[in-house]
NUVEXDREN-251413 format. One record per residue (C-alpha): residue number from 1; residue in one letter; x, z, y. Coordinates in pm, 1 decimal. Layout:
N
SITE  num  residu      east        up     north
SITE  NUM       A         X         Z         Y
...
END
This chain:
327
SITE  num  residu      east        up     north
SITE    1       X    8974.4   10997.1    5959.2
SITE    2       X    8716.7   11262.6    5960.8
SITE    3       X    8831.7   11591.9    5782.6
SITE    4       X    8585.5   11854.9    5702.3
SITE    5       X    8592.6   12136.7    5927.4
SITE    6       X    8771.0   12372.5    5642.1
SITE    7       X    9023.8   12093.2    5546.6
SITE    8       X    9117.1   12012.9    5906.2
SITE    9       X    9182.8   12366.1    5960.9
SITE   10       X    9420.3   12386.7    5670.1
SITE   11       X    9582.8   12048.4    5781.5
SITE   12       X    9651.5   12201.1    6125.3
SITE   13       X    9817.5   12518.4    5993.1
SITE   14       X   10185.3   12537.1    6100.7
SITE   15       X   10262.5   12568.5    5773.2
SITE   16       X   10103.1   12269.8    5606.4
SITE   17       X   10381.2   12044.6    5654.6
SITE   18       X   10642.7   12227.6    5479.5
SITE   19       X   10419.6   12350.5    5172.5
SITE   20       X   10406.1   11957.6    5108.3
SITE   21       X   10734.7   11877.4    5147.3
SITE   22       X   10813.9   12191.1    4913.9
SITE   23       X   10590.6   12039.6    4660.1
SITE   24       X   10694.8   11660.0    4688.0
SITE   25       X   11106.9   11760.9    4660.8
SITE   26       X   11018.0   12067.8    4405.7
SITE   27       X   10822.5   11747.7    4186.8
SITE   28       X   11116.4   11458.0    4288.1
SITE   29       X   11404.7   11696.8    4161.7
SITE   30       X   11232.5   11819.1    3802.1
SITE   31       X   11177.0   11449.2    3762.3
SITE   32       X   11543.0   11298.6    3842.2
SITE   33       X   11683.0   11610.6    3645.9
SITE   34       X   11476.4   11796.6    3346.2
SITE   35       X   11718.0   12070.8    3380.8
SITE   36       X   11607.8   12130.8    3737.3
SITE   37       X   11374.3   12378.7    3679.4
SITE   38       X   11561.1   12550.6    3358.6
SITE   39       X   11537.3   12941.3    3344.0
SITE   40       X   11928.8   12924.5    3437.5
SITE   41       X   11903.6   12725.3    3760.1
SITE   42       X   11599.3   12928.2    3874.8
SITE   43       X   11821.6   13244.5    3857.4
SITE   44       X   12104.1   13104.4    4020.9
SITE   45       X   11862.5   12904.7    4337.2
SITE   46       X   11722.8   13286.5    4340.8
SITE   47       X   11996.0   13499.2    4354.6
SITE   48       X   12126.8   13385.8    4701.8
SITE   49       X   11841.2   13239.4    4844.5
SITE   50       X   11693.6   13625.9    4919.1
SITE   51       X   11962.5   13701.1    5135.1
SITE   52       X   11974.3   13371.1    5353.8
SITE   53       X   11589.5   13444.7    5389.6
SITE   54       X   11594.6   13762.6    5500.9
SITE   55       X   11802.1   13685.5    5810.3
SITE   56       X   11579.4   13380.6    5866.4
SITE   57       X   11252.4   13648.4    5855.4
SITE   58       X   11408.9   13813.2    6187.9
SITE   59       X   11499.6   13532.1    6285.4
SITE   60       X   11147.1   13384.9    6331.6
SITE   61       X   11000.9   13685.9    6532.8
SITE   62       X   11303.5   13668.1    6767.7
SITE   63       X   11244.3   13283.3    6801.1
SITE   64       X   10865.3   13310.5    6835.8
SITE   65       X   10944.7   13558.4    7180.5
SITE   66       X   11191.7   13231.5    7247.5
SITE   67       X   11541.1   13330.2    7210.6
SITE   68       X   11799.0   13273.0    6960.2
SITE   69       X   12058.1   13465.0    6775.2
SITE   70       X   12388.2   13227.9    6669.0
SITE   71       X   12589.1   13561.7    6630.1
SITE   72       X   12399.1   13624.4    6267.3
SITE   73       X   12625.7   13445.6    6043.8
SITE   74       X   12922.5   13656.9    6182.9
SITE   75       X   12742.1   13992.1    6170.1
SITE   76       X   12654.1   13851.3    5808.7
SITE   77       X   13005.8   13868.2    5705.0
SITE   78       X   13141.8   14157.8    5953.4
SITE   79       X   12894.2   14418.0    5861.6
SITE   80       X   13011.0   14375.5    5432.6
SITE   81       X   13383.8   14430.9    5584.1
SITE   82       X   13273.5   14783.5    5819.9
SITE   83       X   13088.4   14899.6    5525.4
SITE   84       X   13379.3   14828.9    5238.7
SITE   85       X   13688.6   14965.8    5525.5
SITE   86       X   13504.5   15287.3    5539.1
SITE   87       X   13486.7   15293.2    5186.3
SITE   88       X   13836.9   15190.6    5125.7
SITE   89       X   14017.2   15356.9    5443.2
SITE   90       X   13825.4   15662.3    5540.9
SITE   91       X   13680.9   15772.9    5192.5
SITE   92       X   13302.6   15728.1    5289.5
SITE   93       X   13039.1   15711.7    5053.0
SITE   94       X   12895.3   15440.3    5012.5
SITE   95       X   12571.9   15518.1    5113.4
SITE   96       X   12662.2   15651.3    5426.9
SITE   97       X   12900.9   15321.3    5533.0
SITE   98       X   12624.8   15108.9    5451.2
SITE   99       X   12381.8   15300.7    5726.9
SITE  100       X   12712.1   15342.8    5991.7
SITE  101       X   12752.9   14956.6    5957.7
SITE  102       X   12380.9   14873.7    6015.1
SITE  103       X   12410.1   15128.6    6307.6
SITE  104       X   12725.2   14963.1    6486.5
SITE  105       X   12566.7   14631.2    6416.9
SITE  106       X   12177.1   14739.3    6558.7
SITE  107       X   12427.3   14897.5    6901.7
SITE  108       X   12613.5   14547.2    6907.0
SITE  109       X   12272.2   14366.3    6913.5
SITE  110       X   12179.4   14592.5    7152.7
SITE  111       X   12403.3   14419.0    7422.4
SITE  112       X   12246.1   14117.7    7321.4
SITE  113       X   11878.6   14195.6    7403.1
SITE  114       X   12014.2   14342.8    7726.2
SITE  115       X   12224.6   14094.0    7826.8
SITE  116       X   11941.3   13816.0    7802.8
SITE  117       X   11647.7   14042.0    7944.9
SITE  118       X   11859.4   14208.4    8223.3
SITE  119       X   12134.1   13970.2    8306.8
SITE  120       X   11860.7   13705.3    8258.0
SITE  121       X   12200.0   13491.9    8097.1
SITE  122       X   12023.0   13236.8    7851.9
SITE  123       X   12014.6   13447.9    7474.1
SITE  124       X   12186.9   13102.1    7357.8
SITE  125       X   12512.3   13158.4    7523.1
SITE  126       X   12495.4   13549.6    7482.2
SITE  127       X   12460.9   13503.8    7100.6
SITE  128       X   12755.2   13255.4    7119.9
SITE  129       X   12965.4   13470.4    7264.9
SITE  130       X   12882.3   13741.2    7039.9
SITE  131       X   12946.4   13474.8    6748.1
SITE  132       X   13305.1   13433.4    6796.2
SITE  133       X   13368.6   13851.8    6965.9
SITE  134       X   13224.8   13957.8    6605.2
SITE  135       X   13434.7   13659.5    6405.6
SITE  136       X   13715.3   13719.4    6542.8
SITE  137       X   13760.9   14145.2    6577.3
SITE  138       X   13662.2   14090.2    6151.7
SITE  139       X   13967.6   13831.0    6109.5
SITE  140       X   14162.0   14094.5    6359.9
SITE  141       X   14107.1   14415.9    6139.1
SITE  142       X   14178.7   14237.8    5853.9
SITE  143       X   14405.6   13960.9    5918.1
SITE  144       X   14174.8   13740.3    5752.3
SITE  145       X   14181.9   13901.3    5435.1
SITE  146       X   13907.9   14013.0    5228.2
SITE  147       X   13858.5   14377.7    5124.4
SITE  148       X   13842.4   14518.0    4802.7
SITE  149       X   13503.9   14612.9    4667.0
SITE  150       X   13421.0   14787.9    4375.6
SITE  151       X   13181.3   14761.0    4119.1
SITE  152       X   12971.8   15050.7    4163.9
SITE  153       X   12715.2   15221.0    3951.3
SITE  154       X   12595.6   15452.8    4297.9
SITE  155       X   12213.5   15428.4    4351.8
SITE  156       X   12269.7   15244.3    4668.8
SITE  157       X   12390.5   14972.3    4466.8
SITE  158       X   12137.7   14956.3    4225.7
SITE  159       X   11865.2   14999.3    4514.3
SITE  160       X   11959.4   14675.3    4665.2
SITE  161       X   12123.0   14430.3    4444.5
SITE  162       X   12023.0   14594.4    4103.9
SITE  163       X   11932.3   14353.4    3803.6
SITE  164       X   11598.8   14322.1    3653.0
SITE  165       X   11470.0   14095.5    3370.1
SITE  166       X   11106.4   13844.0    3402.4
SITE  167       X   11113.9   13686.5    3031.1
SITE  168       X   11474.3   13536.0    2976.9
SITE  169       X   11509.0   13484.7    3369.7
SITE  170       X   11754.2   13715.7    3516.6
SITE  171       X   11646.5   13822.7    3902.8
SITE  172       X   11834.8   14100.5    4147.8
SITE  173       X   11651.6   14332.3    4346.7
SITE  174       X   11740.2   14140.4    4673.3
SITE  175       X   11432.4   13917.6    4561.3
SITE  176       X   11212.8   14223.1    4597.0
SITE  177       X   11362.1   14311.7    4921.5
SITE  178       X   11311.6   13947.3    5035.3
SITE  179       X   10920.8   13999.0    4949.6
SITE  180       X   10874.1   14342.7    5126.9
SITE  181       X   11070.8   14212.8    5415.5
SITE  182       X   10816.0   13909.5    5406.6
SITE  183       X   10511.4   14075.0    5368.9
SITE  184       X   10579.0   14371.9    5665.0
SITE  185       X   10676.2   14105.5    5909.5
SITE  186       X   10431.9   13915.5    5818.8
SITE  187       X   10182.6   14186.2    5888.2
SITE  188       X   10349.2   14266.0    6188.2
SITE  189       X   10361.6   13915.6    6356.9
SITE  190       X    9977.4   13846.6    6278.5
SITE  191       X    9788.4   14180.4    6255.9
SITE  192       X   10011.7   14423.3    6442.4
SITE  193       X   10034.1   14438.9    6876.2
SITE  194       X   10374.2   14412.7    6840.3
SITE  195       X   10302.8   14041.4    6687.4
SITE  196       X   10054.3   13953.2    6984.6
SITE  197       X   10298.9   14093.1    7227.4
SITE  198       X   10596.9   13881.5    7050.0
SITE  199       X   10402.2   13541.5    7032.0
SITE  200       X   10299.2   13631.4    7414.3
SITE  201       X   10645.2   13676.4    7521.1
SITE  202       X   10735.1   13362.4    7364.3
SITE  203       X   10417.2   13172.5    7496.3
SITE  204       X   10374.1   13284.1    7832.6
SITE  205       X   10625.9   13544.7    7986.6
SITE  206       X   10459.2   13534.4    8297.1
SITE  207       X   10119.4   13613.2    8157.2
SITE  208       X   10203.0   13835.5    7919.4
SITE  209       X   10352.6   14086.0    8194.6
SITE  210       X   10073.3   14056.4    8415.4
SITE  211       X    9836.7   14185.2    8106.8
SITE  212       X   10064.8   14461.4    8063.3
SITE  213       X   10320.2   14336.0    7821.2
SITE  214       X   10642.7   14469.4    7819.5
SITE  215       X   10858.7   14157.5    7762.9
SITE  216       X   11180.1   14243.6    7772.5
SITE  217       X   11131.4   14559.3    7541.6
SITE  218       X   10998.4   14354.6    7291.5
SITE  219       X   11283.8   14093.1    7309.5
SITE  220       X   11564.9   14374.9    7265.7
SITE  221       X   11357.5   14511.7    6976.3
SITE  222       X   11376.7   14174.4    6815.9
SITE  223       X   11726.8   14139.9    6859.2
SITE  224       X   11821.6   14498.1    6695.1
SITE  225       X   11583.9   14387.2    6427.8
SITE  226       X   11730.9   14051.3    6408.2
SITE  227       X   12081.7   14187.2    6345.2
SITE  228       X   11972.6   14451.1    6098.9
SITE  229       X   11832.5   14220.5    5912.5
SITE  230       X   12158.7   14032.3    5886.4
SITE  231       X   12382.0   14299.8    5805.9
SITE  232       X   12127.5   14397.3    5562.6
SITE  233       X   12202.3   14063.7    5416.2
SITE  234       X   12564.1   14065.8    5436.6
SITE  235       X   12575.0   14428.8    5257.0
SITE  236       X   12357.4   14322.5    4968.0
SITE  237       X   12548.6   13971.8    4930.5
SITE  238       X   12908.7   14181.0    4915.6
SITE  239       X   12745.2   14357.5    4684.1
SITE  240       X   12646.0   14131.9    4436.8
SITE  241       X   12962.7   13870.9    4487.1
SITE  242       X   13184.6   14203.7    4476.5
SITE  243       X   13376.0   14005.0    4784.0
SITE  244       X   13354.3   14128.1    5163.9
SITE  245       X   13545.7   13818.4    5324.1
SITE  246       X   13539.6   13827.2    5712.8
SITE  247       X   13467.8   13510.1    5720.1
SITE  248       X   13144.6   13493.0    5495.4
SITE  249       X   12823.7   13376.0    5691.4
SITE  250       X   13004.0   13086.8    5871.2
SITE  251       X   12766.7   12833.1    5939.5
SITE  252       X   12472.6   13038.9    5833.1
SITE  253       X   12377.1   13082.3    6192.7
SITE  254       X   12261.0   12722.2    6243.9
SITE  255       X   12121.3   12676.6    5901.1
SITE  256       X   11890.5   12978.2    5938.8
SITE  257       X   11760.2   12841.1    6248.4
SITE  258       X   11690.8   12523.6    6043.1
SITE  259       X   11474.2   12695.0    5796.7
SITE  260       X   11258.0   12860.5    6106.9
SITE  261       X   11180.2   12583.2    6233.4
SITE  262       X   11117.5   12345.3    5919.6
SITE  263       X   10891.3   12617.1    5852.5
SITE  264       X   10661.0   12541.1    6146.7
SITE  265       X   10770.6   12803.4    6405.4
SITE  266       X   10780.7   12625.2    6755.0
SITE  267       X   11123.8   12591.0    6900.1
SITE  268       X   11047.2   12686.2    7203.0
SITE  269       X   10866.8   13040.1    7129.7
SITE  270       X   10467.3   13141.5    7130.5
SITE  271       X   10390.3   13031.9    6752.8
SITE  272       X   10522.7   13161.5    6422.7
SITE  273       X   10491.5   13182.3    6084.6
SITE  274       X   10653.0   13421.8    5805.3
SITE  275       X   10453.3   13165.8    5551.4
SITE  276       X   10626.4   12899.0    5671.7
SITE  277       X   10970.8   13020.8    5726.4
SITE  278       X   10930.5   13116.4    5296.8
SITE  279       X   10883.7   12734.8    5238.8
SITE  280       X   11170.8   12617.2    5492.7
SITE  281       X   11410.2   12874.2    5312.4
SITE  282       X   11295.4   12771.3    4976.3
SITE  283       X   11304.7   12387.1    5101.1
SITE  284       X   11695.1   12392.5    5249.9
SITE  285       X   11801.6   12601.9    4925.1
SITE  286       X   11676.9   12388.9    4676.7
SITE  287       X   11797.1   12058.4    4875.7
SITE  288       X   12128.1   12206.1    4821.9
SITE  289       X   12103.6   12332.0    4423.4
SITE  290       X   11980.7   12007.7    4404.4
SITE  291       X   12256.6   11758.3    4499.3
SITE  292       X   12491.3   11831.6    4212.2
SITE  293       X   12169.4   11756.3    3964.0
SITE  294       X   12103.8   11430.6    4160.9
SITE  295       X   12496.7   11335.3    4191.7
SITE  296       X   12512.9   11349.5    4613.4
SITE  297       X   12836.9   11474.5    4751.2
SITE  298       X   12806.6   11827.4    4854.7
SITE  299       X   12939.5   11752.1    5193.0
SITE  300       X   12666.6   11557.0    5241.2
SITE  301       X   12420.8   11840.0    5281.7
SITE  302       X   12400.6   11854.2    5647.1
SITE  303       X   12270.9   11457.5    5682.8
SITE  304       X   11955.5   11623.7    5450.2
SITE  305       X   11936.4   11920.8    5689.7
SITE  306       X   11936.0   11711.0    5962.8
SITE  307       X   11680.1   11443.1    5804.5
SITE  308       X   11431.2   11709.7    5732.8
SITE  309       X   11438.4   11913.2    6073.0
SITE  310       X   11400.0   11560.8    6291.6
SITE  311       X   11091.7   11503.0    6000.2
SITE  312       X   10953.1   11822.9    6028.2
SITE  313       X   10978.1   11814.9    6419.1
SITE  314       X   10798.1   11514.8    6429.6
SITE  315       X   10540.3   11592.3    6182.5
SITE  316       X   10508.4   11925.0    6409.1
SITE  317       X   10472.9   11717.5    6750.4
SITE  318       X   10201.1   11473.2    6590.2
SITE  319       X    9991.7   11793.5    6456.3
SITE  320       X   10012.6   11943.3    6827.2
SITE  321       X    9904.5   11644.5    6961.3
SITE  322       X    9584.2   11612.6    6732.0
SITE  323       X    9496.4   11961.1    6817.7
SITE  324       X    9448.6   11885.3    7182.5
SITE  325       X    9288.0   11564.1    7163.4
SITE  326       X    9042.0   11729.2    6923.3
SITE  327       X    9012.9   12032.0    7164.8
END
């Protein structure tokens, strides 16, 4: 089938495949439930999705240079607990234990970048290891319970998680952070050298370093920004639930990763797409708001998950393929 040359270019676009699929399940679900798309669902799909999304937007720059971060989820839940013990313990304002925990956590991830680009020890199993030193010092400190957290009315509070109003739909300001996030990133990875020398690290290691690129520098910087990111996250979720449990974030690790690459960034590092990592987020959190509307078992989330990243991979394979045979 012969596209125009404007079309085909659109069709190629990494993130083609998962603005469809965003469309087709954002149509099937208003149809099997008319209360789908009410004002009150779109709050509540919005007022976590933000957070998820923002660890997924590191996530993609780190996985464009082609490594991984499974420590996220744990960092998720960890950093809420630093922040709220030096709150609770040591009498630290609030604003000032929110910065020390994105510190200790940006030093942690520190050991992660350096690990992987010095040790050359696969990111994979550095980030694993990571996953259950951070799980388990939270449980440690606080024998698996969760720590109190206040309601506070501190500027910090309002900065990050505050409410606002859009008609009779109620958003937080986690939505806005989500966008700015988004749209610096996004600027970043496609306009900014940093971006060239991230999708070149990914790409072509080799390469890059013989034009000058300094490879492993940008890897560690994607790692600190990778875990910032998450304990950003974290923060602004304890926040808003008023709950720091050490164990929050569990799972998230994988399911972030999911929503990269549904969203069209390559597994295996050179390509990415902040676009596309927008519809894969949007895409896994709507599958789940979803099931209770069309009667699936909750626990059956991870068979969709699943489903949609062996779809999307395919879908991603067959549009590489057409781009070199029409080459």
């Amino acid at each position: 089938m012969n596209l125009p040359p404007t079309v085909r270019k659109i069709v190629n676009r990494p993130e083609f495949g998962p603005f469809v699929l965003f469309v087709v399940l954002l149509i099937a679900f208003s149809l099997v439930h008319p209360k789908y798309l009410s004002i009150l669902n779109v709050s509540n799909l919005m007022a976590f999705t933000p957070e998820l999304g923002i660890i997924a937007l590191g996530m993609t720059l780190l996985m464009t240079s082609g490594e991984f971060d499974l420590s996220v989820g744990s960092v998720f839940g960890f950093s809420a607990v630093v922040m709220w013990i030096l709150f609770n313990e040591f009498g630290v304002s609030l604003a000032i234990a929110f910065v020390i925990a994105l510190a200790v956590w940006m030093g942690i991830s520190l050991s992660n970048g350096l690990f992987t680009t010095r040790l050359k020890i696969p990111s994979f199993l550095v980030t694993l290891g990571m996953l259950l030193v951070v799980r388990g010092t939270a449980q440690y400190i606080t024998s698996g319970f969760p720590q109190r957290v206040f309601k506070s009315d501190a500027p910090l509070a309002n900065i990050l998680v505050g409410e606002f109003w859009i008609g009779d739909m109620r958003l937080h300001m986690s939505v806005l952070w989500f966008a700015f996030f988004a749209i610096v990133l996004a600027f970043v990875l496609t306009m900014a050298k940093f971006g060239n020398w991230t999708q070149a690290s990914g790409g072509n290691p080799s390469s890059a370093r013989a034009r000058g690129v300094r490879v492993n520098a940008t890897k560690v910087v994607l790692f600190v920004l990778t875990a910032f990111l998450a304990g950003w996250a974290g923060i602004t979720s304890s926040i808003r639930t008023l709950s720091a449990n050490p164990n929050a974030g569990f799972g998230f690790e994988l399911e972030v990763i999911a929503m990269v690459v549904i969203g069209g960034t390559a597994l295996g590092g050179g390509r990415g797409t902040i676009l596309g990592t927008i519809f894969g987020v949007l895409i896994l959190r709507m599958v789940r708001n979803a099931m209770p509307f069309v009667g699936v078992p909750a626990l059956a989330y991870s068979i969709f998950v699943g489903a949609i990243i062996l779809g999307m991979m395919a879908l991603q394979t067959w549009l590489a393929r057409r781009q070199m045979q029409e080459a």
